[in-house]
N, C-alpha and C positions, 0 to 999 in steps of 0.2 A: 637793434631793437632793445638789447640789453643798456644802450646807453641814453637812448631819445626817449624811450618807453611803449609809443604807438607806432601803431603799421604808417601810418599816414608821413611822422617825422622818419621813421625806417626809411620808408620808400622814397624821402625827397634826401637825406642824405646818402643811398645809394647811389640817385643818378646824379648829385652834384658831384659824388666822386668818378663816377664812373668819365663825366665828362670832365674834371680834371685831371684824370688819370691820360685822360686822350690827348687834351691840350700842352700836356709838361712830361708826353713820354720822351721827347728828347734831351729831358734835365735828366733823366733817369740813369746814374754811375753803377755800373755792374761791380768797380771797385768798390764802392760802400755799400754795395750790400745786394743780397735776390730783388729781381720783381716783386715776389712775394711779398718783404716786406715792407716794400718802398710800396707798394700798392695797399696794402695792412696800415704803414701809417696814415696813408692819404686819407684813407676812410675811416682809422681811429679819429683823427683830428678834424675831420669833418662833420664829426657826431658831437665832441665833444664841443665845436662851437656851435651849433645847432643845438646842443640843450642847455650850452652857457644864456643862446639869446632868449630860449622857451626860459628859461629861467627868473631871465631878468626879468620879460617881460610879464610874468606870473606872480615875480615879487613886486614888481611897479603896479599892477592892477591889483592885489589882492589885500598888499602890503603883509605879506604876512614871509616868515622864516621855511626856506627850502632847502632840505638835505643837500648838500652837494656831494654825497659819496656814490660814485657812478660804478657799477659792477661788474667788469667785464665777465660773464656768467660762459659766454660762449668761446673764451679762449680754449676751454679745456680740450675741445674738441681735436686742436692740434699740438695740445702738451706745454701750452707757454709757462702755464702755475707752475708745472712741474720742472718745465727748465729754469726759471727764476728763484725757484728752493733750493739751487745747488750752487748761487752765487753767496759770496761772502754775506752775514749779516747787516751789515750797513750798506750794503747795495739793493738789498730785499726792500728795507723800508723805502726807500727814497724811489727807487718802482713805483712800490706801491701806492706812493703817493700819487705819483707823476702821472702813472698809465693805467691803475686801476680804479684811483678815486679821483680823475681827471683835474689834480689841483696844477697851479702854475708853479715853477718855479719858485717864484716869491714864497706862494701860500703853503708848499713843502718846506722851504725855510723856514718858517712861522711856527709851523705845526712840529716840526722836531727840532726847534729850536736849536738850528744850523745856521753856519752863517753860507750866503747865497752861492758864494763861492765852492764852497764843498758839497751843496746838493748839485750842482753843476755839475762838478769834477768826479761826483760819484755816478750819475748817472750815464757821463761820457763813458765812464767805464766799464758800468754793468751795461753797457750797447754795444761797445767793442768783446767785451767776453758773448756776446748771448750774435751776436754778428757770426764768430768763429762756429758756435754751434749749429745756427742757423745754415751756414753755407754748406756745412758738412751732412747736415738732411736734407739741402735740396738737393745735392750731389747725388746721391741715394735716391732721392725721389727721381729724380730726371733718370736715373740708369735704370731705376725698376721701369719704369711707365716706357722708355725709348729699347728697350729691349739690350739692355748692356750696352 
């Protein structure tokens, strides 16, 4: 919701992820990473192109200039703002670019005036650091919830 804006694009990138969640659970590597958030990104990225096209299609019809800084507002609920302030500084920004103001690649390049390669190479590796922490709370979660 925080990224489409209305219930209506909410609820259709729901069930397009829900049933790509279904269709590509056997691409699903337990070695790179939880369910969790191999299922977190299906549905990040399903929103985020669902309000690239609400987008386009709002700046073709109206012709007018649309923010693209998308908010992820409802992360906090599982702590990700707060695991992502304990990575290096130059991994913060380029997040933030990436995942919180849903720019590409490229347009993270552009904007902090990096070359393509090092937003790349930095965000490989704030995914591998925030991977390690991730597995270590689902670990945690899975023994609270399954009874040790």
């Amino acid at each position: 919701m925080s990224i489409v804006k209305t219930e209506q694009d909410a609820g259709d990138v729901l069930q397009e992820s829900f049933v790509k969640i279904w269709k590509n659970i056997k691409t699903f590597d337990e070695k790179k990473g939880t369910i969790f958030t191999w299922m977190l990104n299906i549905t990040r990225n399903t929103a985020i192109d669902k309000y690239r096209k609400i987008k386009k299609i709002y700046t073709r019809e109206k012709n007018e200039f649309i923010d693209s800084g998308i908010n992820f507002k409802n992360t906090d609920f599982i702590g990700i703002k707060e695991l992502i302030k304990q990575l290096r500084p130059e991994h913060v920004e380029v997040i933030n670019e990436l995942y919180f103001k849903g720019a590409t690649q490229q347009e993270a390049s552009e904007s902090l005036n990096l070359p393509l390669g090092t937003v790349k190479s930095r965000a490989r590796a704030a995914m591998k650091e925030l991977r390690k922490v991730f597995k270590i709370i689902t670990t945690l979660w899975f023994a609270l919830f399954n009874g040790f």
